[in-house]
PyMOL Python script that loads the backbone (N, CA, C, O; Angstrom):
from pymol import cmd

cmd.read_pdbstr("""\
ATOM      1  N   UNK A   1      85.739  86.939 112.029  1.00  0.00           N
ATOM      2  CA  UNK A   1      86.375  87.231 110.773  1.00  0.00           C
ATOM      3  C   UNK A   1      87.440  88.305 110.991  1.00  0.00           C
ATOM      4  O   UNK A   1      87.405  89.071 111.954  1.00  0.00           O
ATOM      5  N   UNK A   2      88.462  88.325 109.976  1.00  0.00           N
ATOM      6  CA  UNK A   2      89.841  89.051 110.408  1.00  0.00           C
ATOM      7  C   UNK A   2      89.972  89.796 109.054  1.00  0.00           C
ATOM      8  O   UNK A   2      89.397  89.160 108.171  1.00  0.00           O
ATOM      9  N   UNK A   3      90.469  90.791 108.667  1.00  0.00           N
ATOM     10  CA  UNK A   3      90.461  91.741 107.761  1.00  0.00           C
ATOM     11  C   UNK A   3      91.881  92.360 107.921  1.00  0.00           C
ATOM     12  O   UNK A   3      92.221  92.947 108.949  1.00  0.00           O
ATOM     13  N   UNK A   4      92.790  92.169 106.701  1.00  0.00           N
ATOM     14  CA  UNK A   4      93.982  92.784 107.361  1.00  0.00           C
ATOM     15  C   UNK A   4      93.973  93.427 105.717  1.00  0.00           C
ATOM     16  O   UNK A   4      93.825  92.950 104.592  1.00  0.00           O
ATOM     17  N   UNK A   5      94.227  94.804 106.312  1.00  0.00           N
ATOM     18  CA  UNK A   5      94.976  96.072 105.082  1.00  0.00           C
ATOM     19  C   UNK A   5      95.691  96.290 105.025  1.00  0.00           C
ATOM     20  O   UNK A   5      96.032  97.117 105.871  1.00  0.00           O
ATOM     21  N   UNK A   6      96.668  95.882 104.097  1.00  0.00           N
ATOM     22  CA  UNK A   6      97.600  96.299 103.608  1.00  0.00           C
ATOM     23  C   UNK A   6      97.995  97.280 102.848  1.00  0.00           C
ATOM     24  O   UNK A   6      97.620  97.095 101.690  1.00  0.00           O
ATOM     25  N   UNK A   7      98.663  98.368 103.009  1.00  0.00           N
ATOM     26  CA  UNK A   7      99.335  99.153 102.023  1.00  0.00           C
ATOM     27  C   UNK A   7     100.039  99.160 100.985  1.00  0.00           C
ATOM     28  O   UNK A   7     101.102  98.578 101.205  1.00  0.00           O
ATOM     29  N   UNK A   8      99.934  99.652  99.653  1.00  0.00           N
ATOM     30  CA  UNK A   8     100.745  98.881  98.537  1.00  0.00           C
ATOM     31  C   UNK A   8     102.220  99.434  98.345  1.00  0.00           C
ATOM     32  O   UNK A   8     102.637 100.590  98.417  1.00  0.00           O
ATOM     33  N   UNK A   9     102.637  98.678  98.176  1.00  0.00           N
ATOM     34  CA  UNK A   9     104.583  99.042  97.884  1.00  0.00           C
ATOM     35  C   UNK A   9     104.929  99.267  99.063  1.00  0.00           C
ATOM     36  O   UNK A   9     105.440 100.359  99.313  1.00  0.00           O
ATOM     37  N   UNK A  10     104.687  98.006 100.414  1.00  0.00           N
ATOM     38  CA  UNK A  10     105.360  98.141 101.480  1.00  0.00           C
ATOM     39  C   UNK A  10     105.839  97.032 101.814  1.00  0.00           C
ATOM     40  O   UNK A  10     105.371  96.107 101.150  1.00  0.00           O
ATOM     41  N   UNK A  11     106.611  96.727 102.602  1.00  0.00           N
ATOM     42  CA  UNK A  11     107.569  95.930 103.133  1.00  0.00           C
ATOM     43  C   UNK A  11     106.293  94.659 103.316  1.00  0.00           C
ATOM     44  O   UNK A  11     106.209  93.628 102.648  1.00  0.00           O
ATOM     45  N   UNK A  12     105.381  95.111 104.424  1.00  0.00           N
ATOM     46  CA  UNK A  12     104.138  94.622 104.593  1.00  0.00           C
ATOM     47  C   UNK A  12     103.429  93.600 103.209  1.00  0.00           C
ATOM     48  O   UNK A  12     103.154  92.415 103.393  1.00  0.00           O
ATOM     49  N   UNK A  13     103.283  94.068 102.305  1.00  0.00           N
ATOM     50  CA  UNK A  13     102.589  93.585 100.802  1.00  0.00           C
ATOM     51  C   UNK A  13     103.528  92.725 100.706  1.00  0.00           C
ATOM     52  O   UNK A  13     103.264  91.523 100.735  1.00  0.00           O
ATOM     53  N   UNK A  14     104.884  93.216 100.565  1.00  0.00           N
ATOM     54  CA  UNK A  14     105.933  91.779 100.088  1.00  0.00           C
ATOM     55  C   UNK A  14     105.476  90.740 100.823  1.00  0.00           C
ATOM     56  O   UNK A  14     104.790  89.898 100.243  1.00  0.00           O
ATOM     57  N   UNK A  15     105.822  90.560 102.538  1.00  0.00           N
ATOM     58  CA  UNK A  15     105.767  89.955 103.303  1.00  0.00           C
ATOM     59  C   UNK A  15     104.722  88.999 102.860  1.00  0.00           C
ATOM     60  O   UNK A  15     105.094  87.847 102.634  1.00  0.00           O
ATOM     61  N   UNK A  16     103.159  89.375 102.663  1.00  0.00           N
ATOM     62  CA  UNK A  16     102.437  88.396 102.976  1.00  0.00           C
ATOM     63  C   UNK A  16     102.437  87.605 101.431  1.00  0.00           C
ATOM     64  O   UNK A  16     101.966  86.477 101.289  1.00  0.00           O
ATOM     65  N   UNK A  17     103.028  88.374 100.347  1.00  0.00           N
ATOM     66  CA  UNK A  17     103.344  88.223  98.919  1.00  0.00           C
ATOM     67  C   UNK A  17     104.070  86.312  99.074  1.00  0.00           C
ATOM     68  O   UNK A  17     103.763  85.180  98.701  1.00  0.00           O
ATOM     69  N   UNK A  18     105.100  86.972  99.828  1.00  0.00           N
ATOM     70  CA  UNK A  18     106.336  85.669 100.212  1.00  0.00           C
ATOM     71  C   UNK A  18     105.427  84.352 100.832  1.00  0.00           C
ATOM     72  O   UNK A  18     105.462  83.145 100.592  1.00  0.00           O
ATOM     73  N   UNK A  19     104.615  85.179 101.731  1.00  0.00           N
ATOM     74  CA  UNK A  19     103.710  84.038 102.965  1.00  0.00           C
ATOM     75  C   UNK A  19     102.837  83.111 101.731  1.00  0.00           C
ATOM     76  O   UNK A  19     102.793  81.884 101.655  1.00  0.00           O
ATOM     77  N   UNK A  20     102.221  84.045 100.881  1.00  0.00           N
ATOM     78  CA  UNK A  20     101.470  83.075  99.940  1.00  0.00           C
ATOM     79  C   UNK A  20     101.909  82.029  98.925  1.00  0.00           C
ATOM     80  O   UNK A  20     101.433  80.952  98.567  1.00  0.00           O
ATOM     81  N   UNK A  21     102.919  82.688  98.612  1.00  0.00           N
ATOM     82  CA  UNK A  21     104.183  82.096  97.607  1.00  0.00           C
ATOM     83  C   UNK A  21     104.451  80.562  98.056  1.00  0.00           C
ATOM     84  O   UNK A  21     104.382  79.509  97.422  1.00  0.00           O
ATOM     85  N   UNK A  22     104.848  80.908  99.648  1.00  0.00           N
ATOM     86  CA  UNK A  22     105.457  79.541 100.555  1.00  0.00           C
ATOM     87  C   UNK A  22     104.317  78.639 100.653  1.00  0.00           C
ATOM     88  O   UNK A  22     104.431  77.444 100.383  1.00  0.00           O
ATOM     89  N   UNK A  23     103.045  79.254 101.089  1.00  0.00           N
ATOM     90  CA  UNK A  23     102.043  78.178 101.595  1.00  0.00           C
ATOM     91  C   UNK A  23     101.480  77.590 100.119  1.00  0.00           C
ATOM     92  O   UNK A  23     100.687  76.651 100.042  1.00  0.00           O
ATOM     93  N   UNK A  24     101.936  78.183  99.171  1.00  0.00           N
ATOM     94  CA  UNK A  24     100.932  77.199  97.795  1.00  0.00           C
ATOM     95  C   UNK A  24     102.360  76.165  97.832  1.00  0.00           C
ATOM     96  O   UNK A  24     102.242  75.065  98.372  1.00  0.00           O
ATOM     97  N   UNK A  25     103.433  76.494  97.352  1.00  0.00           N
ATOM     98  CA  UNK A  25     104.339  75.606  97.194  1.00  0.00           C
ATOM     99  C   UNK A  25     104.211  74.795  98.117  1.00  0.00           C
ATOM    100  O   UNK A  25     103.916  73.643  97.800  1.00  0.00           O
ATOM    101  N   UNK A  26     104.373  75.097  99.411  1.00  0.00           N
ATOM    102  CA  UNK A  26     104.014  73.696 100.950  1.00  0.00           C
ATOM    103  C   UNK A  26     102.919  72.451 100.621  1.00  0.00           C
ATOM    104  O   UNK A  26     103.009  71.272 100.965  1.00  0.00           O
ATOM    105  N   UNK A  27     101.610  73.262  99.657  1.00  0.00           N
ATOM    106  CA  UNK A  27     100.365  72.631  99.640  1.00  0.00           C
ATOM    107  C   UNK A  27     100.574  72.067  98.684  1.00  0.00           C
ATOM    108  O   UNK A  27     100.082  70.939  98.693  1.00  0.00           O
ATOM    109  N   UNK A  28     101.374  72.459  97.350  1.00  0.00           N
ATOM    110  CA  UNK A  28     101.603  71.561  95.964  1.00  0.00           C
ATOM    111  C   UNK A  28     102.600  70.316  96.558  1.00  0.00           C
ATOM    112  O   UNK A  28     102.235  69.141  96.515  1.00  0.00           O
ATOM    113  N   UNK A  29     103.626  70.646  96.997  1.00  0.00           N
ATOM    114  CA  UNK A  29     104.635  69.704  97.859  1.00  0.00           C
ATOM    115  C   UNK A  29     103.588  68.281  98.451  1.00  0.00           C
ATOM    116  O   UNK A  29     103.553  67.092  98.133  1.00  0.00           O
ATOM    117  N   UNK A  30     102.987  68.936  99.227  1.00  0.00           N
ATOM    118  CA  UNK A  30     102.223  67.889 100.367  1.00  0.00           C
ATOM    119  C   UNK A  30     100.989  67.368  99.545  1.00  0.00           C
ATOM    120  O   UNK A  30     100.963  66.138  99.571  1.00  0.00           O
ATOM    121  N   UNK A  31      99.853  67.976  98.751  1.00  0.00           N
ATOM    122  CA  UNK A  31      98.832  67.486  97.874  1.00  0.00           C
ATOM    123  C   UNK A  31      99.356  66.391  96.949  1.00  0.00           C
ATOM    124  O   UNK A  31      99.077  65.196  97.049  1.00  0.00           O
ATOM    125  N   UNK A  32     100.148  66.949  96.035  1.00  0.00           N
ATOM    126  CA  UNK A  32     100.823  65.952  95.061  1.00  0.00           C
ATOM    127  C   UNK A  32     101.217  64.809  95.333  1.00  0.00           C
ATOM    128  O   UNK A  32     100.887  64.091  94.389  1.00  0.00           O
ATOM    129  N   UNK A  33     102.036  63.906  96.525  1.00  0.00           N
ATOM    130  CA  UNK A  33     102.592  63.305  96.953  1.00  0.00           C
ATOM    131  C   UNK A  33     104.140  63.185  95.918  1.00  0.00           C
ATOM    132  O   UNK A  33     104.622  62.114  95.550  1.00  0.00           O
ATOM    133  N   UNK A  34     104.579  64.247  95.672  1.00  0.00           N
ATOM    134  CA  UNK A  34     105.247  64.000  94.611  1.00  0.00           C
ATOM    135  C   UNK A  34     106.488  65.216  95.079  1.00  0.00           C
ATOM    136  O   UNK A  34     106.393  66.362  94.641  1.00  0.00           O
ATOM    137  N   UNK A  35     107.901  64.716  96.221  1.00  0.00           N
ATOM    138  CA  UNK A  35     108.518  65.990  96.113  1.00  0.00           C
ATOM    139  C   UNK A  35     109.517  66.492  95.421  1.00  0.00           C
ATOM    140  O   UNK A  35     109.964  67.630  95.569  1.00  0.00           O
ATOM    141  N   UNK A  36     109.951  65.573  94.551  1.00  0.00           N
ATOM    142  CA  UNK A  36     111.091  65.299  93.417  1.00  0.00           C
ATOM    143  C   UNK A  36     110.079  65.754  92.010  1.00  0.00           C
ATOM    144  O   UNK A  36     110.243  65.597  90.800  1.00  0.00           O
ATOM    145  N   UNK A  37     109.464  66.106  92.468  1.00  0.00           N
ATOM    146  CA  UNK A  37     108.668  66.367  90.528  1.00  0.00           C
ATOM    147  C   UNK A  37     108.914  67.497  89.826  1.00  0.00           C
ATOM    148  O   UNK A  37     109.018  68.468  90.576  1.00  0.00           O
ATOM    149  N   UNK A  38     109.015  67.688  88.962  1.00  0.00           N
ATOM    150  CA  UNK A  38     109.502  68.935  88.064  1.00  0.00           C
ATOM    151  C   UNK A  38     109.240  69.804  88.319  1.00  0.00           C
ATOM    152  O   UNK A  38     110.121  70.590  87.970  1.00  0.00           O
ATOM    153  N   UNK A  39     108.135  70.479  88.984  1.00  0.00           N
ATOM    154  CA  UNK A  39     107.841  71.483  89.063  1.00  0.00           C
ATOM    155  C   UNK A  39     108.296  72.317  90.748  1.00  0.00           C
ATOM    156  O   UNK A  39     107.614  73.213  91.245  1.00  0.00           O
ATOM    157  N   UNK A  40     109.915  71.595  91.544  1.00  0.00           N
ATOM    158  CA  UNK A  40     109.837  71.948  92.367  1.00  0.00           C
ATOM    159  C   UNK A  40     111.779  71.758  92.137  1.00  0.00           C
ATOM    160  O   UNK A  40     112.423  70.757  91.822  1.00  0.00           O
ATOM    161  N   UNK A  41     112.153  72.896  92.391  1.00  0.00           N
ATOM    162  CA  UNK A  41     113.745  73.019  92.452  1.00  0.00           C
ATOM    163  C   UNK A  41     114.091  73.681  93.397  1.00  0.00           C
ATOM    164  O   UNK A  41     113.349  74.303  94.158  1.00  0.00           O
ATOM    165  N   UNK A  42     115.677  73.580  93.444  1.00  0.00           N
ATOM    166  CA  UNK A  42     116.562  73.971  94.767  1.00  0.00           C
ATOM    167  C   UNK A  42     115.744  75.321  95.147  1.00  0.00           C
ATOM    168  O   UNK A  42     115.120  75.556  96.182  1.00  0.00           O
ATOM    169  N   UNK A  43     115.928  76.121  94.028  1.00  0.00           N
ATOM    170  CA  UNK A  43     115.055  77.950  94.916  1.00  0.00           C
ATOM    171  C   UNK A  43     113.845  77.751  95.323  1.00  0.00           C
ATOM    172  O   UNK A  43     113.565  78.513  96.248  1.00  0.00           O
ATOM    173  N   UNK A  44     112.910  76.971  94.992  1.00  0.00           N
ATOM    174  CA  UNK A  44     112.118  76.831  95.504  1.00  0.00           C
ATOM    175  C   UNK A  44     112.573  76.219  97.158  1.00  0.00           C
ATOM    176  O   UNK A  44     112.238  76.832  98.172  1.00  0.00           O
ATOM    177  N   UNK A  45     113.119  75.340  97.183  1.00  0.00           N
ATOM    178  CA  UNK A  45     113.307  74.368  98.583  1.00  0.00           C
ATOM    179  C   UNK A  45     113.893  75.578  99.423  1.00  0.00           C
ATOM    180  O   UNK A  45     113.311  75.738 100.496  1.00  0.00           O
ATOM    181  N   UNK A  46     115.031  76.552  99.128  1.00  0.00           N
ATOM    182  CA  UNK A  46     115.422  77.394  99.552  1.00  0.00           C
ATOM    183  C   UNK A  46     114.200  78.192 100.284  1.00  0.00           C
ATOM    184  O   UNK A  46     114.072  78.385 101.493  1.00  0.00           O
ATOM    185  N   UNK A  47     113.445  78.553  99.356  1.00  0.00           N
ATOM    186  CA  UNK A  47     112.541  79.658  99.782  1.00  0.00           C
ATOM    187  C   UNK A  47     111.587  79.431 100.627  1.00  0.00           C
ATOM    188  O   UNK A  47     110.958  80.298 101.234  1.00  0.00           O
ATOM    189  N   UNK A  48     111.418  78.063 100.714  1.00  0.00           N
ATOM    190  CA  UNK A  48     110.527  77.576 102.239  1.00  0.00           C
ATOM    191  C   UNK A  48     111.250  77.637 103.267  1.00  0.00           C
ATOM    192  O   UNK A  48     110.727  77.435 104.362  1.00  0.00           O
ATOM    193  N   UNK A  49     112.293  77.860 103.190  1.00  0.00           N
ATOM    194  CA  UNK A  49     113.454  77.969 104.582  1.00  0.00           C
ATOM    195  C   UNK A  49     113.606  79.554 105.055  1.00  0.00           C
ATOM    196  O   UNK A  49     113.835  79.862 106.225  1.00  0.00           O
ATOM    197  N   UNK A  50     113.452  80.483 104.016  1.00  0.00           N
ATOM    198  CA  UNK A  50     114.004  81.187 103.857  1.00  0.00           C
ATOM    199  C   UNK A  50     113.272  82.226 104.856  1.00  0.00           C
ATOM    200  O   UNK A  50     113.699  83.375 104.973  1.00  0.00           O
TER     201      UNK A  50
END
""", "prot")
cmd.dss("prot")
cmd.show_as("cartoon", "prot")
cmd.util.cbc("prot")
cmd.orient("prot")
């Protein structure tokens, strides 16, 4: 098991903030079979690149 602490209001918190952000959108993308569906626009597509 892995335990990672983070400090709040750091570069760090964003980071994994972004990491979670990307991997639900990746998993709604890929679960749904659906990648044109409303609930997914250009900033979003951006932000998996990003």
């Amino acid at each position: 098991m892995v335990y990672r602490l983070i400090a709040k209001d750091t570069i760090e918190e964003k980071v994994m903030a972004l990491k979670a952000k990307k991997a639900k959108l990746f998993a709604s993308v890929m679960d749904d079979g659906n990648m044109f569906g409303t609930g997914l626009d250009a900033d979003d597509i951006r932000e998996l690149f990003s």
